[in-house]
Z-matrix of the N, CA and C atoms (Angstrom, degrees):
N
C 1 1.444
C 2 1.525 1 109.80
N 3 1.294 2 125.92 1 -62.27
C 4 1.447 3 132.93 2 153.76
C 5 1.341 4 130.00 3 -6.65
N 6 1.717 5 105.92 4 -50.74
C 7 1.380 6 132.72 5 176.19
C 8 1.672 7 121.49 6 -83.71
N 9 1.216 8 93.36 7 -1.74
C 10 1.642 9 92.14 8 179.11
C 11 1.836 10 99.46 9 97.57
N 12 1.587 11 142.71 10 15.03
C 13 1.247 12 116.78 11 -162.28
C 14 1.858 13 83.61 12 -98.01
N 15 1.765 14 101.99 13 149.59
C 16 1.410 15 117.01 14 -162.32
C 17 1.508 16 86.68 15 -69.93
N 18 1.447 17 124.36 16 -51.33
C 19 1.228 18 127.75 17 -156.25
C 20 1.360 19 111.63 18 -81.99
N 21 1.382 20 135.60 19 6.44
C 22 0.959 21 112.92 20 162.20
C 23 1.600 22 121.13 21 -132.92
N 24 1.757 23 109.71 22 25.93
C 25 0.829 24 131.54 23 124.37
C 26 1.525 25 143.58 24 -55.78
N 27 1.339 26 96.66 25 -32.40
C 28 1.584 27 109.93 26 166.07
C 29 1.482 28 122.61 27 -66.42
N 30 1.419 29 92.49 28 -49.92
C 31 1.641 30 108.42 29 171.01
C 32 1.205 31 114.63 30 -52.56
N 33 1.496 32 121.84 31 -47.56
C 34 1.618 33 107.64 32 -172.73
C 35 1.241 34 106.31 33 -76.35
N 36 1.283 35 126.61 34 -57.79
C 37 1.638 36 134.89 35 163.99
C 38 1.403 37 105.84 36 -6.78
N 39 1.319 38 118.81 37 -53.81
C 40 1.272 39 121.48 38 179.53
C 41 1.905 40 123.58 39 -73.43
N 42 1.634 41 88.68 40 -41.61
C 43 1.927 42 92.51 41 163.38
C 44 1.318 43 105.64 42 -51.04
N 45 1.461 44 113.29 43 -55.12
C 46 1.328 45 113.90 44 -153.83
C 47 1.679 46 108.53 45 -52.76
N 48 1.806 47 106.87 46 -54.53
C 49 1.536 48 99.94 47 171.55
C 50 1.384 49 123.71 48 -47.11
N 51 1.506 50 126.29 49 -67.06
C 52 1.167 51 158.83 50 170.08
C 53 2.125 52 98.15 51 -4.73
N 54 1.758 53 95.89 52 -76.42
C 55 1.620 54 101.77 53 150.79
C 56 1.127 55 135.85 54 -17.84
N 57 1.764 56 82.98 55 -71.34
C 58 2.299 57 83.61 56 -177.08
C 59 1.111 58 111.61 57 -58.53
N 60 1.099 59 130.28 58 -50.44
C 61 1.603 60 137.75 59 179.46
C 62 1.243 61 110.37 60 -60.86
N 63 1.443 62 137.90 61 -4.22
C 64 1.287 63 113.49 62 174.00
C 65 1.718 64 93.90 63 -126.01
N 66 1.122 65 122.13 64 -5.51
C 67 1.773 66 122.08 65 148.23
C 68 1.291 67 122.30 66 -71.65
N 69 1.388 68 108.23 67 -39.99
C 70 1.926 69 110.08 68 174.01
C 71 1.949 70 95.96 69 -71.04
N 72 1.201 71 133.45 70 -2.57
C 73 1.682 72 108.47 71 168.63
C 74 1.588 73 86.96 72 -108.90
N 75 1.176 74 152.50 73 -14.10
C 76 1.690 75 136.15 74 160.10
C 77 1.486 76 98.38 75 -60.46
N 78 1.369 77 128.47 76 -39.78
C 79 0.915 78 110.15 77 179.17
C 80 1.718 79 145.99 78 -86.92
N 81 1.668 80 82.74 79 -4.51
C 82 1.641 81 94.28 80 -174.43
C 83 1.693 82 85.05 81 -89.90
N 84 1.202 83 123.34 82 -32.45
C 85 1.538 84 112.09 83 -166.31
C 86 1.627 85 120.69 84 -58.62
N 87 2.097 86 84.22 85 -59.36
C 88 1.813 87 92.42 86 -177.10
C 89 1.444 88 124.53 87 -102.48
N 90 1.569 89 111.85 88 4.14
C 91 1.418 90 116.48 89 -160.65
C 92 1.557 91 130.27 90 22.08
N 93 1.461 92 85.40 91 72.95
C 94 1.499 93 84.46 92 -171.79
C 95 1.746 94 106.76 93 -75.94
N 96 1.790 95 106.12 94 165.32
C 97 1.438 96 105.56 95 165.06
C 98 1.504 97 128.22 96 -63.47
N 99 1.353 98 120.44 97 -10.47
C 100 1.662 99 129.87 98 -174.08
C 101 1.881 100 105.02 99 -177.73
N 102 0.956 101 87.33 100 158.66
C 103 1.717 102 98.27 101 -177.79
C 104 1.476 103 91.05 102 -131.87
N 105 1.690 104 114.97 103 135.13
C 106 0.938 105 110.07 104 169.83
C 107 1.809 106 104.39 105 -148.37
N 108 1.254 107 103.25 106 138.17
C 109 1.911 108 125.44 107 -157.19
C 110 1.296 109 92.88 108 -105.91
N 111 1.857 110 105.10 109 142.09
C 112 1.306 111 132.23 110 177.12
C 113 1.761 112 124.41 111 -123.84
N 114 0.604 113 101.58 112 -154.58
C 115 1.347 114 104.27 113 164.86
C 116 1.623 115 91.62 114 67.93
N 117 1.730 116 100.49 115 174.41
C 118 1.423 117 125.25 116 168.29
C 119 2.260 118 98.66 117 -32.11
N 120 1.151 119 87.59 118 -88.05
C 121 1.489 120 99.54 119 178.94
C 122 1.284 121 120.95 120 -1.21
N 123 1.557 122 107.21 121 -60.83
C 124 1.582 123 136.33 122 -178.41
C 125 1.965 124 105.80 123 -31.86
N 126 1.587 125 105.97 124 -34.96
C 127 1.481 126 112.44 125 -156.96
C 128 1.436 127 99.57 126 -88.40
N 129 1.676 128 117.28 127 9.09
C 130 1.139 129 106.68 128 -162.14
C 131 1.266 130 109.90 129 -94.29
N 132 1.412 131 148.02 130 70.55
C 133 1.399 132 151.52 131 -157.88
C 134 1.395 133 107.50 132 -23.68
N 135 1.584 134 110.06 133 -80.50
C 136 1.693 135 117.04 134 176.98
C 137 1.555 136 127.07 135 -12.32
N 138 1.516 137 113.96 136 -35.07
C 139 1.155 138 126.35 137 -160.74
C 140 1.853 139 100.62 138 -69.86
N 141 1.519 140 116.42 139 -25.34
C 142 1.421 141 120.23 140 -132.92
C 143 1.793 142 85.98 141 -85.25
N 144 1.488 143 105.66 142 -48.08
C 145 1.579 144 119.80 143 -167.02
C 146 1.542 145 99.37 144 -57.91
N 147 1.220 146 124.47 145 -49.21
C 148 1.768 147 123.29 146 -170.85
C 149 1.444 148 101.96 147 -77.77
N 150 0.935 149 133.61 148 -62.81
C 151 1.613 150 147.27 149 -160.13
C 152 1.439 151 105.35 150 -19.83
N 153 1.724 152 110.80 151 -54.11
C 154 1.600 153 107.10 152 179.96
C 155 1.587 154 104.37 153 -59.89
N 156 1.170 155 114.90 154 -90.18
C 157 1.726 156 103.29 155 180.00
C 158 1.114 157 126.20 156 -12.60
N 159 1.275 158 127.52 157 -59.53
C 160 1.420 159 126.15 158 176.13
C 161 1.863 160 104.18 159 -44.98
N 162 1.382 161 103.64 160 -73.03
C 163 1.410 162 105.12 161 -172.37
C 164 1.545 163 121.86 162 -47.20
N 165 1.446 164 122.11 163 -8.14
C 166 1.549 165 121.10 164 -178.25
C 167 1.503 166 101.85 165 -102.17
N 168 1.499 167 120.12 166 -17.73
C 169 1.559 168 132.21 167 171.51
C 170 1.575 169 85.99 168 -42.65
N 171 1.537 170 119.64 169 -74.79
C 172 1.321 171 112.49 170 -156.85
C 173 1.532 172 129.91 171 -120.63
N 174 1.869 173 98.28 172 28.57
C 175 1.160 174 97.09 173 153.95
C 176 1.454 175 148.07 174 -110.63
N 177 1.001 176 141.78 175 179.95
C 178 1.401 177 140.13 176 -158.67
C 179 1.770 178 128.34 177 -61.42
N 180 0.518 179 146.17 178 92.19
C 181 1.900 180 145.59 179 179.23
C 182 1.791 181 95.21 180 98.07
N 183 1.403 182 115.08 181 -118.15
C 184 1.656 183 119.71 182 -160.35
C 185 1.321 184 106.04 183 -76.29
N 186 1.319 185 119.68 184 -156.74
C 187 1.401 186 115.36 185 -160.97
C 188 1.915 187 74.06 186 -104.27
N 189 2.004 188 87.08 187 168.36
C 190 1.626 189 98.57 188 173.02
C 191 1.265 190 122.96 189 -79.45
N 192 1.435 191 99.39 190 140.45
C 193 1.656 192 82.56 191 161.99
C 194 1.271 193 120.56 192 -125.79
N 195 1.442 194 123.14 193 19.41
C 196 1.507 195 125.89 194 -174.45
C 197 1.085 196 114.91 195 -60.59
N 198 1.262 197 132.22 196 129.11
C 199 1.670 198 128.92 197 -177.38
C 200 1.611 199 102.99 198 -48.59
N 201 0.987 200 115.53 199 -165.48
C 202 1.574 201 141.21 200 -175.68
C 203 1.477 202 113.66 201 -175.69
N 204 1.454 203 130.58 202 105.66
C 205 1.397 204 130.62 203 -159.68
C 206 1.860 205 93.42 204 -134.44
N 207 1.208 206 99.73 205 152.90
C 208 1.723 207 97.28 206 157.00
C 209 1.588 208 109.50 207 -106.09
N 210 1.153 209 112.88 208 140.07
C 211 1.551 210 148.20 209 139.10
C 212 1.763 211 88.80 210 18.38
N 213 1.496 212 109.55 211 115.90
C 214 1.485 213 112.31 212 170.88
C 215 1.571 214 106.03 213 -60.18
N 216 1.136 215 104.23 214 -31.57
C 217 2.016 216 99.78 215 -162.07
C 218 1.696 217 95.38 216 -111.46
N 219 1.341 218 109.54 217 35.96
C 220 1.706 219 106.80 218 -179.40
C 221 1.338 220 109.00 219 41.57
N 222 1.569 221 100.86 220 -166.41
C 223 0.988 222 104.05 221 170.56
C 224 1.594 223 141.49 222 -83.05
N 225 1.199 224 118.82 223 52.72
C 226 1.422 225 149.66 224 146.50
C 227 1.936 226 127.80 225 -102.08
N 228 1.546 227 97.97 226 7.21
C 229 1.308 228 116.81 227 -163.21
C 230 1.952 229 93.57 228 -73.53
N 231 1.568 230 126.07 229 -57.34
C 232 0.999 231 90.17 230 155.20
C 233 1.185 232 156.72 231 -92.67
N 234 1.061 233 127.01 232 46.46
C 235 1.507 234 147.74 233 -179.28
C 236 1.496 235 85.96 234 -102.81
N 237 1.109 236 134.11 235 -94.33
C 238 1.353 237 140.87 236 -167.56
C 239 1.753 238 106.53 237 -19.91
N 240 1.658 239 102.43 238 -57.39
C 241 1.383 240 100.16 239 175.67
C 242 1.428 241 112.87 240 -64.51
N 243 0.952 242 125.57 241 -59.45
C 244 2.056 243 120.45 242 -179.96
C 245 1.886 244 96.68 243 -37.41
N 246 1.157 245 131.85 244 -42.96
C 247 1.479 246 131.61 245 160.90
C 248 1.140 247 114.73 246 -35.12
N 249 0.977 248 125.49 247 -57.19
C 250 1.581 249 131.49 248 -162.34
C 251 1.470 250 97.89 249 -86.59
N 252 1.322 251 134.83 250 -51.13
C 253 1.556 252 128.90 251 159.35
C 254 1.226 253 107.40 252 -12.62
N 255 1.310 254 113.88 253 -84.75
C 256 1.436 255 139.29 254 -162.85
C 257 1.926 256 107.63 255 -38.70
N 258 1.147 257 114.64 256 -37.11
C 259 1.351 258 124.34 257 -155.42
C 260 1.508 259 95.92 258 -74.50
């Protein structure tokens, strides 16, 4: 995608919706104060700028405004936590 390939621009285009729409129903349910994403994914910068739009496409009354942040400890965030379990 980075490189210019059409197809995998398409693909994320499509994560990217795919996401909002399934963060705008976390968010119509629990309204949380912030949503914040882990995993591999999490490292993916691009995601951060679209994510709101997408999520007000399909959520409930005004547009969103819940933040959207990645994972302070990336994606090693849960590993770190199963650490702290353990202790």
């Amino acid at each position: 995608m980075r490189h210019g390939d059409a197809q995998a621009l398409e693909t994320f285009n499509r994560y990217v919706s795919r996401l909002g729409r399934a963060l705008a129903q976390v968010i119509n349910l629990l309204d949380p104060d912030c949503i914040v994403l882990g995993g591999g994914m999490s490292n993916v910068q691009e995601i951060y700028p679209r994510i709101g739009e997408e999520i007000s496409k399909y959520s409930f009354g005004v547009k969103a405004t819940t933040p959207v942040h990645p994972a302070l400890h990336g994606d090693s965030s849960g590993v770190r936590g199963a650490a702290w379990l353990c202790r």
